[in-house]
ZADO-1210 file (C-alpha; in nm, 4 decimals, padded with zeros to 6 digits):
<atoms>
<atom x="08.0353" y="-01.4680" z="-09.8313" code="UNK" pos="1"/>
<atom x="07.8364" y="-01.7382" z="-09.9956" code="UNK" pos="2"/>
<atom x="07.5155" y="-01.6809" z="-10.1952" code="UNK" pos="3"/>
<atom x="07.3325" y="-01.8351" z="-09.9237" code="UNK" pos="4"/>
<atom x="07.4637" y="-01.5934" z="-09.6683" code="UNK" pos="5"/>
<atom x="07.4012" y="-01.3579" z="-09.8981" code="UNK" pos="6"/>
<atom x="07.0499" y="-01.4214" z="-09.9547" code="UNK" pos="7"/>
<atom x="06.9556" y="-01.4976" z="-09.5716" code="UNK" pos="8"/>
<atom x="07.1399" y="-01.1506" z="-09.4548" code="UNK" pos="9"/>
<atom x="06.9140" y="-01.0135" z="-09.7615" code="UNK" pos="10"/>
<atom x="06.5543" y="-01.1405" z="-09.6297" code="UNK" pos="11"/>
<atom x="06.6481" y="-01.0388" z="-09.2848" code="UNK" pos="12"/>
<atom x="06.6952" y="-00.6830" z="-09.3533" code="UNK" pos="13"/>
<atom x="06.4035" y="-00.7081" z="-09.5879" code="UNK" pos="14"/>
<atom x="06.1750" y="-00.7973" z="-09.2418" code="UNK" pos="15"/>
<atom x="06.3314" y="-00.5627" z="-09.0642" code="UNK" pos="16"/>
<atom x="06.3057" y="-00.2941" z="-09.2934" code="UNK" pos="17"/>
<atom x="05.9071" y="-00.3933" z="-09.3629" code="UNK" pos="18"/>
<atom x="05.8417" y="-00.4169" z="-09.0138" code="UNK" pos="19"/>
<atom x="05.9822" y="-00.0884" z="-08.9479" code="UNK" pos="20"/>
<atom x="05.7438" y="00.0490" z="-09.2622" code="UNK" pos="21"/>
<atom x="05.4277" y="-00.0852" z="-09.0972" code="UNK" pos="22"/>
<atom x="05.4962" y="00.0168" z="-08.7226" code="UNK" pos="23"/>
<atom x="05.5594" y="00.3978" z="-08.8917" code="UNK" pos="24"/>
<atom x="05.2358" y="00.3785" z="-09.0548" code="UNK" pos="25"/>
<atom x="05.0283" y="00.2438" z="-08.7570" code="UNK" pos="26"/>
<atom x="05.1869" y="00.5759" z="-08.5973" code="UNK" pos="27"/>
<atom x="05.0736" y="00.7220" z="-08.7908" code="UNK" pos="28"/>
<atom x="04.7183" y="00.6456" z="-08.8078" code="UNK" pos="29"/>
<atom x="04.6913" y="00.7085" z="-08.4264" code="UNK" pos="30"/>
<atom x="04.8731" y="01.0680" z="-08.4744" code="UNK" pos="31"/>
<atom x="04.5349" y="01.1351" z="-08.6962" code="UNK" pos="32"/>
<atom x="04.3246" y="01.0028" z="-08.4769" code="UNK" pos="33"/>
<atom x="04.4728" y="01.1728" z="-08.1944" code="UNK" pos="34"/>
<atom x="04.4971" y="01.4680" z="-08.3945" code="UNK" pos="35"/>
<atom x="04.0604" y="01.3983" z="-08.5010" code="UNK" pos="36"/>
<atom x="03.9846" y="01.3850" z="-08.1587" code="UNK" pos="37"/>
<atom x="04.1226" y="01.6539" z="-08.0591" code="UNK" pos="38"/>
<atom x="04.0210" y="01.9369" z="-08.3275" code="UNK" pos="39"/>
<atom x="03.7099" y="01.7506" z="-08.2578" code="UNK" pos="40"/>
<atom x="03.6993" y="01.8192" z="-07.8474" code="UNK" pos="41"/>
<atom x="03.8550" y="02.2118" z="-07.9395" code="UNK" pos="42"/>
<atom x="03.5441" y="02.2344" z="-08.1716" code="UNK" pos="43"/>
<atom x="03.3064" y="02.1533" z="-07.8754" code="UNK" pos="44"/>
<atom x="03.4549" y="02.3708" z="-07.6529" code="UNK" pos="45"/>
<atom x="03.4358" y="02.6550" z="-07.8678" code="UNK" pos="46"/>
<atom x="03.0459" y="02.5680" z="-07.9544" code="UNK" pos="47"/>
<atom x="03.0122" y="02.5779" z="-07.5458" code="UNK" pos="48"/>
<atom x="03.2201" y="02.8815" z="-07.5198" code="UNK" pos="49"/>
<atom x="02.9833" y="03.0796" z="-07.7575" code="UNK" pos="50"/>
<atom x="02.7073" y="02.9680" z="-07.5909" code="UNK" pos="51"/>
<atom x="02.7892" y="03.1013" z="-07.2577" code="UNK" pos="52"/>
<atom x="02.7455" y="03.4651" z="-07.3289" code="UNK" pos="53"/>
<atom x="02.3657" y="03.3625" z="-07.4617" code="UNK" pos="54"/>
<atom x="02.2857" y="03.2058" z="-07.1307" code="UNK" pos="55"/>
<atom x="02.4681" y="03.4636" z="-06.9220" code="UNK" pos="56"/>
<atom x="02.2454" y="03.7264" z="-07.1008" code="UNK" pos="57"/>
<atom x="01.9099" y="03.5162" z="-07.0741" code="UNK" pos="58"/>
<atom x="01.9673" y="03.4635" z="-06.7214" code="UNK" pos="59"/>
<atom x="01.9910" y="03.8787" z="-06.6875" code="UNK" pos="60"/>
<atom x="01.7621" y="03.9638" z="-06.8103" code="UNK" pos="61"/>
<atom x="01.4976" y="03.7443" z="-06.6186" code="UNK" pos="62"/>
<atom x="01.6158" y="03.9107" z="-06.3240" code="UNK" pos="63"/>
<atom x="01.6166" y="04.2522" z="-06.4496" code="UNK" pos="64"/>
<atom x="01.2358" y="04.1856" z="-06.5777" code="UNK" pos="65"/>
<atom x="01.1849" y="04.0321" z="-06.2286" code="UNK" pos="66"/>
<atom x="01.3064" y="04.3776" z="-06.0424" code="UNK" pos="67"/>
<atom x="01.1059" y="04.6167" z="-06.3049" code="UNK" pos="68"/>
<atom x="01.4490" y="04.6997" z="-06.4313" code="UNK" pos="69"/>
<atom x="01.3444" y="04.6256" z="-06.8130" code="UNK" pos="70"/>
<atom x="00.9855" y="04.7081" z="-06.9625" code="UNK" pos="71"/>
<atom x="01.0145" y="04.6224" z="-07.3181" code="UNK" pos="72"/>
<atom x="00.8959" y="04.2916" z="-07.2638" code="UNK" pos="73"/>
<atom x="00.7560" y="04.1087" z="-07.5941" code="UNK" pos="74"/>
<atom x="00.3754" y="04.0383" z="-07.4990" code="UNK" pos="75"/>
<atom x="00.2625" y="03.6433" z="-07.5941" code="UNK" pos="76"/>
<atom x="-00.0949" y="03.6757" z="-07.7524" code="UNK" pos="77"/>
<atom x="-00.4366" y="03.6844" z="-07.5743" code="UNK" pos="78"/>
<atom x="-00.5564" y="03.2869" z="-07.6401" code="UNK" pos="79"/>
<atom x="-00.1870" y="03.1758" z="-07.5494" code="UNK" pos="80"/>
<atom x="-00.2240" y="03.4031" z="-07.1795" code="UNK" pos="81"/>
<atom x="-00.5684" y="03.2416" z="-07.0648" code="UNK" pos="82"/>
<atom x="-00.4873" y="02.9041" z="-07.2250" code="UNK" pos="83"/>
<atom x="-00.1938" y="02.9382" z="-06.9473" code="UNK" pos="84"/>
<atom x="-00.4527" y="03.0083" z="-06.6879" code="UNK" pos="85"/>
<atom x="-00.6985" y="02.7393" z="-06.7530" code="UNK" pos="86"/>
<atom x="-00.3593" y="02.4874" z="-06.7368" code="UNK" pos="87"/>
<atom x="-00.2387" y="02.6299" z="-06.3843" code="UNK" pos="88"/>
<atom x="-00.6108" y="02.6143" z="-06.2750" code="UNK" pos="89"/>
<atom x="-00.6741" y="02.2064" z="-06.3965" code="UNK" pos="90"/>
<atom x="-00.2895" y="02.1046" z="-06.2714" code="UNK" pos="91"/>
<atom x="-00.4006" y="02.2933" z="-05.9520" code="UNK" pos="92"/>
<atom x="-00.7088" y="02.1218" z="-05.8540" code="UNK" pos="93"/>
<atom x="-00.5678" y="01.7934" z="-06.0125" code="UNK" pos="94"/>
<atom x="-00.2935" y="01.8079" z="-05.7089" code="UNK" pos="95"/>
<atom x="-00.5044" y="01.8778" z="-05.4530" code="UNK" pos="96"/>
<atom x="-00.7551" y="01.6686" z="-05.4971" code="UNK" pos="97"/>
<atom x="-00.4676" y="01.3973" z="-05.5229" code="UNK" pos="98"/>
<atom x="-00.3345" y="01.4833" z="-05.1966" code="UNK" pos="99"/>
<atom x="-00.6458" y="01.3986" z="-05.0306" code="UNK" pos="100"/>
<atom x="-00.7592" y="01.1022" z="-05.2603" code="UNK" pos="101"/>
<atom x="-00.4240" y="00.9242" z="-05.2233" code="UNK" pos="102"/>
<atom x="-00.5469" y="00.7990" z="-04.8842" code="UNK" pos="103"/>
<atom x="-00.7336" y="00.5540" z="-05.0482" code="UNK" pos="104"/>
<atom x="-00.4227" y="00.3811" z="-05.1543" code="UNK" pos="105"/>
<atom x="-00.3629" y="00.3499" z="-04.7664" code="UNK" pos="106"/>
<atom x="-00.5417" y="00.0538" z="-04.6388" code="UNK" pos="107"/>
<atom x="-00.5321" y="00.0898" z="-04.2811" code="UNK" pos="108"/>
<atom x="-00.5892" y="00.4903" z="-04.3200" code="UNK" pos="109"/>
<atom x="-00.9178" y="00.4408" z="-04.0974" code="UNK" pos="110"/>
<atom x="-00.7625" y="00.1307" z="-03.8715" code="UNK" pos="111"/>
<atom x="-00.7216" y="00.2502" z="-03.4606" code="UNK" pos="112"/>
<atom x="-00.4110" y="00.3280" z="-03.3751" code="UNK" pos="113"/>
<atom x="-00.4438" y="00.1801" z="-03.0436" code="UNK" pos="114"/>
<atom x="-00.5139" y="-00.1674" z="-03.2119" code="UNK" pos="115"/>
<atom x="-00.1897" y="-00.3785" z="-03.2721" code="UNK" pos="116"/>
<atom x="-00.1538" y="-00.7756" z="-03.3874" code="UNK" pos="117"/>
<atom x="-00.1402" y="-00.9540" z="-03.0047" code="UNK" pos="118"/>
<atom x="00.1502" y="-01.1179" z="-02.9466" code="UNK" pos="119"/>
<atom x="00.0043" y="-01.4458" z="-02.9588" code="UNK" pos="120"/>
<atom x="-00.0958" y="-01.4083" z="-03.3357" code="UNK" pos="121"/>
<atom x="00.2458" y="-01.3507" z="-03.3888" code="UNK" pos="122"/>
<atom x="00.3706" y="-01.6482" z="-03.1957" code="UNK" pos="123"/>
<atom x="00.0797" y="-01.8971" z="-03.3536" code="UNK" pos="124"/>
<atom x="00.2205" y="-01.7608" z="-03.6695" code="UNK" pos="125"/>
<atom x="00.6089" y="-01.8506" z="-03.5717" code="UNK" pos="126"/>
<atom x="00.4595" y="-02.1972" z="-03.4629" code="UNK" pos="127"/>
<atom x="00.2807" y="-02.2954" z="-03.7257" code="UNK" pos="128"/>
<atom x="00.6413" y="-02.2047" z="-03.9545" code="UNK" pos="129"/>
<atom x="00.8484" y="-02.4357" z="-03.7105" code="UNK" pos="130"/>
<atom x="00.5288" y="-02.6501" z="-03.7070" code="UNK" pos="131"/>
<atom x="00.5705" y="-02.6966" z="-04.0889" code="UNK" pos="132"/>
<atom x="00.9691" y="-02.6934" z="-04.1119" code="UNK" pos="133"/>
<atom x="00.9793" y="-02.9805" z="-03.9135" code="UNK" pos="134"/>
<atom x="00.7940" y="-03.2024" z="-04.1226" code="UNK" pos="135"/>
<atom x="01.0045" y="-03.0959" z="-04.4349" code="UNK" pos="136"/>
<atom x="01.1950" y="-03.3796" z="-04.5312" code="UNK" pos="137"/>
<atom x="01.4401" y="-03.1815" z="-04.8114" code="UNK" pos="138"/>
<atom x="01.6061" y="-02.8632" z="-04.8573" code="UNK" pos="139"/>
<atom x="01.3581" y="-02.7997" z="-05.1548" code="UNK" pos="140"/>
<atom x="01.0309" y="-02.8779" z="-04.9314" code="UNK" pos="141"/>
<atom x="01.1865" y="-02.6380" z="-04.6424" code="UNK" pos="142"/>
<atom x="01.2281" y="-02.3406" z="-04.9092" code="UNK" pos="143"/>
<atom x="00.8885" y="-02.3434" z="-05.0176" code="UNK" pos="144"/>
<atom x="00.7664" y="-02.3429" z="-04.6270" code="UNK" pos="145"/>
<atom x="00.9863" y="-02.0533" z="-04.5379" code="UNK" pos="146"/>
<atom x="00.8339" y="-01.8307" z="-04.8863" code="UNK" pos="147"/>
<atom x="00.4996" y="-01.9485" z="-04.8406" code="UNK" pos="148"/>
<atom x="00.2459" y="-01.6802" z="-04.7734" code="UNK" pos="149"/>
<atom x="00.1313" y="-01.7276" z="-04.3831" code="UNK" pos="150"/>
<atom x="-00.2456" y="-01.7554" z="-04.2346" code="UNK" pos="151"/>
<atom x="-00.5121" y="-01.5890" z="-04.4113" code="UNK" pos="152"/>
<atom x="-00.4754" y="-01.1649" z="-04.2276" code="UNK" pos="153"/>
<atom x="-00.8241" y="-00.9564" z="-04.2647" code="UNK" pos="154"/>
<atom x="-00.7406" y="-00.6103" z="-04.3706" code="UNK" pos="155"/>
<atom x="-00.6553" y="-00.3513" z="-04.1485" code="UNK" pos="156"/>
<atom x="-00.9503" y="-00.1221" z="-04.1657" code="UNK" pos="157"/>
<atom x="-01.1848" y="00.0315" z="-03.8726" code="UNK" pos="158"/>
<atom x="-01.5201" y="-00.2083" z="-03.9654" code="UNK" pos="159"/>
<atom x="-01.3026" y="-00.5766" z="-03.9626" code="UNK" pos="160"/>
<atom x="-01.1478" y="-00.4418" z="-03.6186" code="UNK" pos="161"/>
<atom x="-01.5356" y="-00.3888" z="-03.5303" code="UNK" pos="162"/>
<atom x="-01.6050" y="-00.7197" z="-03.7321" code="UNK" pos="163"/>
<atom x="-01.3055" y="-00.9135" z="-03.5224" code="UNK" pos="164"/>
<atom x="-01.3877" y="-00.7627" z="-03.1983" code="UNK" pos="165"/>
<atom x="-01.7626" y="-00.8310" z="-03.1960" code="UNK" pos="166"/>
<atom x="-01.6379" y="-01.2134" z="-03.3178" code="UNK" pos="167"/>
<atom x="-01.3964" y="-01.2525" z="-03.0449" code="UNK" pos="168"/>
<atom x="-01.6373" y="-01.1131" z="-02.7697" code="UNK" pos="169"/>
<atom x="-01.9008" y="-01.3524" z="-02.9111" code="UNK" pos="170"/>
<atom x="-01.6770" y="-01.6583" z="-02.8609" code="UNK" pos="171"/>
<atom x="-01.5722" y="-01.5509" z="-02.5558" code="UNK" pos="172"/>
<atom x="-01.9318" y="-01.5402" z="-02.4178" code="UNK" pos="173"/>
<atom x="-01.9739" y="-01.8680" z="-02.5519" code="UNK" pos="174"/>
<atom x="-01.6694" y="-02.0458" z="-02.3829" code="UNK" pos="175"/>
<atom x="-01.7492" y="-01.8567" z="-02.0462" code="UNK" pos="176"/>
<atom x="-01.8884" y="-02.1403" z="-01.7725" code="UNK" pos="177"/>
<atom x="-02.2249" y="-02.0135" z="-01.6643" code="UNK" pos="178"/>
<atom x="-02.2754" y="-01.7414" z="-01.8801" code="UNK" pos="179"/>
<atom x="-02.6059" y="-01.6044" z="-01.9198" code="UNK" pos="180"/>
<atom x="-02.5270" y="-01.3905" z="-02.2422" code="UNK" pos="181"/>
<atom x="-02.6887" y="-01.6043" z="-02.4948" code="UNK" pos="182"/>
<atom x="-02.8589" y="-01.3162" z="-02.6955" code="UNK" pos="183"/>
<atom x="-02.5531" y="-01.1002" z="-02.6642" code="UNK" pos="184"/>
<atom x="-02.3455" y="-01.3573" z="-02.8182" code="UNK" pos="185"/>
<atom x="-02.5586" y="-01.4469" z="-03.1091" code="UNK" pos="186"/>
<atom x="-02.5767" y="-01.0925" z="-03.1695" code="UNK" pos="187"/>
<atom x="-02.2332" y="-00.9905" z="-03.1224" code="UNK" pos="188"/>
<atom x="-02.1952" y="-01.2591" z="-03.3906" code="UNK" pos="189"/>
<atom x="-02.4483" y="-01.0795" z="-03.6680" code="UNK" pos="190"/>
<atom x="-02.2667" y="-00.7729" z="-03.5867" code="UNK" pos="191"/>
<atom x="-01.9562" y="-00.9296" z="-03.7078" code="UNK" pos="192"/>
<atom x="-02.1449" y="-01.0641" z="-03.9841" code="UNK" pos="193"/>
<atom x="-02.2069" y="-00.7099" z="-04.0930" code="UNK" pos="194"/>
<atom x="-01.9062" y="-00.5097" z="-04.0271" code="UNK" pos="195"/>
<atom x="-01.7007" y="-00.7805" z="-04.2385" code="UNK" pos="196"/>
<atom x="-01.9506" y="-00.7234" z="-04.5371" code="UNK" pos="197"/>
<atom x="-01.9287" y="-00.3518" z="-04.4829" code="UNK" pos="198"/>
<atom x="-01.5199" y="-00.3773" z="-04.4326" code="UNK" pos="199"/>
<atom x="-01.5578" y="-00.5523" z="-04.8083" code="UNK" pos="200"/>
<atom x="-01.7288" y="-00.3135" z="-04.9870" code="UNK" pos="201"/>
<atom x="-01.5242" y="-00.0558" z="-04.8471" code="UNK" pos="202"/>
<atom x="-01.2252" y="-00.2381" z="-04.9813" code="UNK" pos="203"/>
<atom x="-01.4023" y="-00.2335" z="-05.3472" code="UNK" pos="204"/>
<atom x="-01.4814" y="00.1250" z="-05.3483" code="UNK" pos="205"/>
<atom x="-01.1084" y="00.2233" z="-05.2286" code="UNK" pos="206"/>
<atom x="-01.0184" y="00.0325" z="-05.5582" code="UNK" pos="207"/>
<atom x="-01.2676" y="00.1815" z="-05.7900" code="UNK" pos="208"/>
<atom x="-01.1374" y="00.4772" z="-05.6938" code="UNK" pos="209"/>
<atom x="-00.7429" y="00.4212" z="-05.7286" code="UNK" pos="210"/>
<atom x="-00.8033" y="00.2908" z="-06.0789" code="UNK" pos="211"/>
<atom x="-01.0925" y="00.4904" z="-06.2359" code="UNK" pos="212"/>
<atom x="-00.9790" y="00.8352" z="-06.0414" code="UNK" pos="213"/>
<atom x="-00.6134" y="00.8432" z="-05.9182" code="UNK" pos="214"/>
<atom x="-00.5232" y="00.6745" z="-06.1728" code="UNK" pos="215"/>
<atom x="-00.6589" y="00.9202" z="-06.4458" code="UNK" pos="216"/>
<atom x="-00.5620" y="01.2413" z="-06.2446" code="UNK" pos="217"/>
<atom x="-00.2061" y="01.0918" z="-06.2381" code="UNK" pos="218"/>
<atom x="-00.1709" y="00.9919" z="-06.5979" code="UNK" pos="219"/>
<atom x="-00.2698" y="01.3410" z="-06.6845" code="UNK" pos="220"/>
<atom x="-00.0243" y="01.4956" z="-06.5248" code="UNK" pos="221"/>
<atom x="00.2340" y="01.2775" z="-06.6106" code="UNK" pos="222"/>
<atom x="00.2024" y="01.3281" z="-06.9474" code="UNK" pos="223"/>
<atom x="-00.0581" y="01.5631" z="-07.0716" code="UNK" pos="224"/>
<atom x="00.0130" y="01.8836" z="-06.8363" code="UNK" pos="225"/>
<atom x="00.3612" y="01.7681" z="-06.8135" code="UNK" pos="226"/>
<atom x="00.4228" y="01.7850" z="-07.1768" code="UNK" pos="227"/>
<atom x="00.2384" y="02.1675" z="-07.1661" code="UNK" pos="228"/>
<atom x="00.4478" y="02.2702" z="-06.9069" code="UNK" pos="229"/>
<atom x="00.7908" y="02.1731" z="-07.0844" code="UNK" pos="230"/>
<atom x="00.6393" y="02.3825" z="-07.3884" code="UNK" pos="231"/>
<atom x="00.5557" y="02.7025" z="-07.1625" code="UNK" pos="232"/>
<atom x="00.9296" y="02.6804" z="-07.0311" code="UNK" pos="233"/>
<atom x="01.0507" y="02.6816" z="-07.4086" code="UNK" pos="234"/>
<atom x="00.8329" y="02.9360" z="-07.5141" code="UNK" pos="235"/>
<atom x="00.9598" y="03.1975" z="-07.2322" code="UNK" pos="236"/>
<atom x="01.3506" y="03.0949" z="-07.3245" code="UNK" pos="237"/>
<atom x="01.2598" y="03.1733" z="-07.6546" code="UNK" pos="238"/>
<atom x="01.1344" y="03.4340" z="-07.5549" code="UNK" pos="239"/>
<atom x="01.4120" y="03.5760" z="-07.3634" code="UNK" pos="240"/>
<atom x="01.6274" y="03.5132" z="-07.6328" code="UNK" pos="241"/>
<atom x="01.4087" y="03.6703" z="-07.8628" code="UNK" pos="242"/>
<atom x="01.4055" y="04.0003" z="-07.6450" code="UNK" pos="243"/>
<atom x="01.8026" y="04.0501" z="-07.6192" code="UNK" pos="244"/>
<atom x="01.8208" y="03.9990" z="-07.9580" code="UNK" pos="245"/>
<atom x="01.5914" y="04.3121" z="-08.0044" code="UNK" pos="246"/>
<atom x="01.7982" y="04.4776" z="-07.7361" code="UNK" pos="247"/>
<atom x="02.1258" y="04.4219" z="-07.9042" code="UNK" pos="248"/>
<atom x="02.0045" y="04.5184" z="-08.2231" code="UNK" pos="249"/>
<atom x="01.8349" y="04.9068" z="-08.1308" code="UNK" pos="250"/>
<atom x="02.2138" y="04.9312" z="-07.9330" code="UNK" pos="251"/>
<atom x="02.4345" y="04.7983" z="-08.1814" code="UNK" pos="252"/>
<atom x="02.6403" y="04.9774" z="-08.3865" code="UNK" pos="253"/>
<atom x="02.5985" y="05.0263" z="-08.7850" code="UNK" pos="254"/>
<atom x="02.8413" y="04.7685" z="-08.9155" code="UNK" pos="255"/>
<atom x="02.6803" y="04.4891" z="-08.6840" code="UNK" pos="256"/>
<atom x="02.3412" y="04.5806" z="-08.7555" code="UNK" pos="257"/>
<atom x="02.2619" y="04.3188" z="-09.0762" code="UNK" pos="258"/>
<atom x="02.3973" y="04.0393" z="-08.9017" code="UNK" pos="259"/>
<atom x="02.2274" y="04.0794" z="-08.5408" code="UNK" pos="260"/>
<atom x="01.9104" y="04.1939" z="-08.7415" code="UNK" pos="261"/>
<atom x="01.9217" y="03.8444" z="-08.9048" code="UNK" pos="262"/>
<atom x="01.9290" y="03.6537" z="-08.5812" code="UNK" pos="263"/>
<atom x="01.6826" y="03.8673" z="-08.4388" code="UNK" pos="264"/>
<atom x="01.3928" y="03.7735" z="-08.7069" code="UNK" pos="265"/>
<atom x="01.5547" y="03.3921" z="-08.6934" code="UNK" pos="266"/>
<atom x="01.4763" y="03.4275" z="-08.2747" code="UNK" pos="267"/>
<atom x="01.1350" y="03.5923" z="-08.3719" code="UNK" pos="268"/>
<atom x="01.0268" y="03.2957" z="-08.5701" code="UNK" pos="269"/>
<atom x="01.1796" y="03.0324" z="-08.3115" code="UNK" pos="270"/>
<atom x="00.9544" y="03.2211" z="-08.0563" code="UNK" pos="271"/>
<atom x="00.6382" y="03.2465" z="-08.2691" code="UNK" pos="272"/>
<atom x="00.6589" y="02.8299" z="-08.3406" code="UNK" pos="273"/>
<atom x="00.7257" y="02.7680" z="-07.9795" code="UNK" pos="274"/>
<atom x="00.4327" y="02.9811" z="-07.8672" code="UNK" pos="275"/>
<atom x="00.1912" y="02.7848" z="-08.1776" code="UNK" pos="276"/>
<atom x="00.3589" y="02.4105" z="-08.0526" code="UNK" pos="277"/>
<atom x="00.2718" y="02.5352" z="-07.6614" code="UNK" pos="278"/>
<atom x="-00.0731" y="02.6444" z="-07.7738" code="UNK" pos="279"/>
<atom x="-00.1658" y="02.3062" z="-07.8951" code="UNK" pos="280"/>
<atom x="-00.0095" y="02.1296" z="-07.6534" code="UNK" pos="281"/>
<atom x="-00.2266" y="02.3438" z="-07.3792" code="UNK" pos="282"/>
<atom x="-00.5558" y="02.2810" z="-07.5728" code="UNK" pos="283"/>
<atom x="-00.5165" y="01.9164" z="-07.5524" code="UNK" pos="284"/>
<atom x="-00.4989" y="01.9292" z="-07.2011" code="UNK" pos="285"/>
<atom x="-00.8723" y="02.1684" z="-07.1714" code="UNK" pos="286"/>
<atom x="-00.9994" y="01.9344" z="-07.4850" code="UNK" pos="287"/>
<atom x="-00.9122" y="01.5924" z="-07.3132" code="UNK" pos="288"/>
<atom x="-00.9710" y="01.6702" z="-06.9239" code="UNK" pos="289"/>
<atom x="-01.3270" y="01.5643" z="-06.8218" code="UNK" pos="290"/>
<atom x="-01.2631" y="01.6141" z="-06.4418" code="UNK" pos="291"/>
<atom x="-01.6404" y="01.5966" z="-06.3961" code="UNK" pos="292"/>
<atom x="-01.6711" y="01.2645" z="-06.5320" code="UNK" pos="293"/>
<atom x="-01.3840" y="01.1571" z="-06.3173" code="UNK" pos="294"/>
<atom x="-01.5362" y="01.2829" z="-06.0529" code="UNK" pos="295"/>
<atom x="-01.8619" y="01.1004" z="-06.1050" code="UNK" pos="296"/>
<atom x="-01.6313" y="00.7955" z="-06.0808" code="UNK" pos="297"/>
<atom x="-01.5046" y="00.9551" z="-05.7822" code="UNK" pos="298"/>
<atom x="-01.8658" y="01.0057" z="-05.5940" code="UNK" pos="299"/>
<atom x="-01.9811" y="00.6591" z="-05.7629" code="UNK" pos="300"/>
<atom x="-01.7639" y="00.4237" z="-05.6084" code="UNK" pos="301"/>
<atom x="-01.8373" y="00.6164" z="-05.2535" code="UNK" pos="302"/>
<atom x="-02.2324" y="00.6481" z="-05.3101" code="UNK" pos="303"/>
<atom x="-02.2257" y="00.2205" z="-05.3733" code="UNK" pos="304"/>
<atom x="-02.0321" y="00.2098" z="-05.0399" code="UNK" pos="305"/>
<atom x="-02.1951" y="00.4552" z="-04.8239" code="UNK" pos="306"/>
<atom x="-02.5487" y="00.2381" z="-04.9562" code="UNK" pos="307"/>
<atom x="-02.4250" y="-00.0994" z="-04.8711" code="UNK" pos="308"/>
<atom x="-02.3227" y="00.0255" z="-04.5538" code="UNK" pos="309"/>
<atom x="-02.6955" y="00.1907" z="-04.4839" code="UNK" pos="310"/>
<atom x="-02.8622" y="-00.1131" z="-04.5607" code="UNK" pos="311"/>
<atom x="-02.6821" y="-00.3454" z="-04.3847" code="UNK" pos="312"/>
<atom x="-02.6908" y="-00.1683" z="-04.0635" code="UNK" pos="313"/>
<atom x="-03.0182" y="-00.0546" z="-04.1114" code="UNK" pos="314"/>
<atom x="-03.1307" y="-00.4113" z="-04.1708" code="UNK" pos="315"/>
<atom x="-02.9472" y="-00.4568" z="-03.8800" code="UNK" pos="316"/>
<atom x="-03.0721" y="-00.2164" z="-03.6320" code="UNK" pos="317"/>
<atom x="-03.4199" y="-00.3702" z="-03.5289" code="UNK" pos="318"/>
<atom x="-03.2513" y="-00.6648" z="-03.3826" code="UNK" pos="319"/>
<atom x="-03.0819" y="-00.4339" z="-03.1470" code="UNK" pos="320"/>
<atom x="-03.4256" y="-00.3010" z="-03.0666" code="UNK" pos="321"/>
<atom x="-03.5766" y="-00.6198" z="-02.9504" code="UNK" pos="322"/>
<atom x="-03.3224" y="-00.7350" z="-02.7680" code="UNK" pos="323"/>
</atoms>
């Protein structure tokens, strides 16, 4: 064999040999990774598995205090008990007054039911779309006809159906050959006048009172009484936890008493922080809720409506009488 044979054999086996060396060692890298992840997953699933026996006991012993089957039930202290009360009584008469209030979010919630778009709006409405389309001379032009907003709709509320019925029968008067109705038609057409303006302001006072009452009652909830109520729920699964400790520890035997007595004083403190934390959470809600001012807001926006509306149909009225 020649020295170069020699030498090329040589630097082949060399590769070979190197190759083999780093393929080995990526193996094993991923055999420790492998072998991380899964001491790592074991590790969780032990944490769970200890945890279980904790949750199976807390979830006991609510229903044994629930059936009168336990009675030494740790007592939370006077100011935290009727600081729960005063919550449950603001969150209560927050809701309800929401459920009726949210009808002001409801445009048409005083509209007759028995009063529907005619079927020739809707077909002046198609027309006038075609009308347009066919005058658009690109693809572009066409687009903005189809997204544009159509004819100008009045809202659907009870006084612009009064408004738009005492319009229409005062131009149909008018049109009619012969007709005889002249001061029913120019009246008709006052009336109009006013229901529109009273249709307007009751617009304005719906929104006054979506923004300045719902608005507020809702915001509370969301975050003020909401964030109480998470803290109550921690401070009774503290307390729970808390309670079996005490239980285990009066039943446990000698050589386990140190340790349980130790997690029973840690559980006593986690309780007593919980119950301070809930405590100020619940006096933010009393020191922050002014339901009476929102209700001003509330009786405000309906006082400025209810006068409009007097004055305009009161200004109204002696027309009527004269006729």
């Amino acid at each position: 064999m020649s020295l170069n044979d020699f030498t090329g054999s040589f630097n082949k086996r060399f590769q070979e040999f190197t190759t083999q060396v780093s393929q080995r060692a990526q193996d094993a890298q991923l055999d420790k990774k492998f072998k991380d992840l899964s001491e790592a997953l074991t590790q969780k699933t032990q944490d769970f598995t200890t945890q279980l026996p904790s949750l199976a006991q807390s979830t006991q012993r609510m229903v044994q205090e629930r059936l009168g089957q336990v009675t030494d039930i740790s007592q939370l202290p006077q100011e935290y008990v009727e600081l729960e009360h005063r919550i449950d009584r603001i969150k209560l008469v927050y809701e309800n007054f929401l459920k009726v209030t949210e009808v002001y979010e409801n445009e048409s919630y005083d509209y007759p039911n028995n009063v529907r778009e005619s079927v020739n709006e809707f077909s002046g409405v198609v027309a006038s779309k075609l009308h347009d389309l066919s005058r658009a001379s690109s693809t572009g032009e066409a687009q903005s006809v189809l997204i544009a907003p159509g004819p100008h709709r009045d809202p659907k509320t009870l006084n612009y159906a009064l408004s738009k019925v005492a319009l229409t029968s005062s131009e149909y008067l008018n049109k009619s050959v012969g007709s005889e109705e002249p001061d029913l038609s120019s009246t008709l057409l006052k009336y109009s006048d006013v229901q529109a303006k009273i249709a307007q302001a009751r617009l304005q006072q719906d929104t006054l009172i979506q923004t300045k009452f719902n608005k507020k009652l809702r915001a509370i909830l969301a975050k003020d009484l909401n964030e109480a109520h998470l803290a109550r729920k921690n401070v009774e699964a503290k307390r729970l936890q808390y309670d079996i400790a005490r239980a285990n520890l009066n039943g446990a035997k000698p050589e386990k008493e140190a340790s349980l007595r130790v997690q029973m004083e840690s559980l006593e403190d986690e309780f007593a922080q919980a119950t301070d934390d809930a405590v100020v959470k619940m006096q933010t809600v009393t020191e922050s809720s002014e339901f009476l001012k929102d209700l001003r807001e509330l009786v405000s926006a309906q006082a400025a409506y209810f006068k409009l509306s007097s004055e305009l149909l009161t200004e109204f009225l002696p027309q009527l009488e004269t006729v």
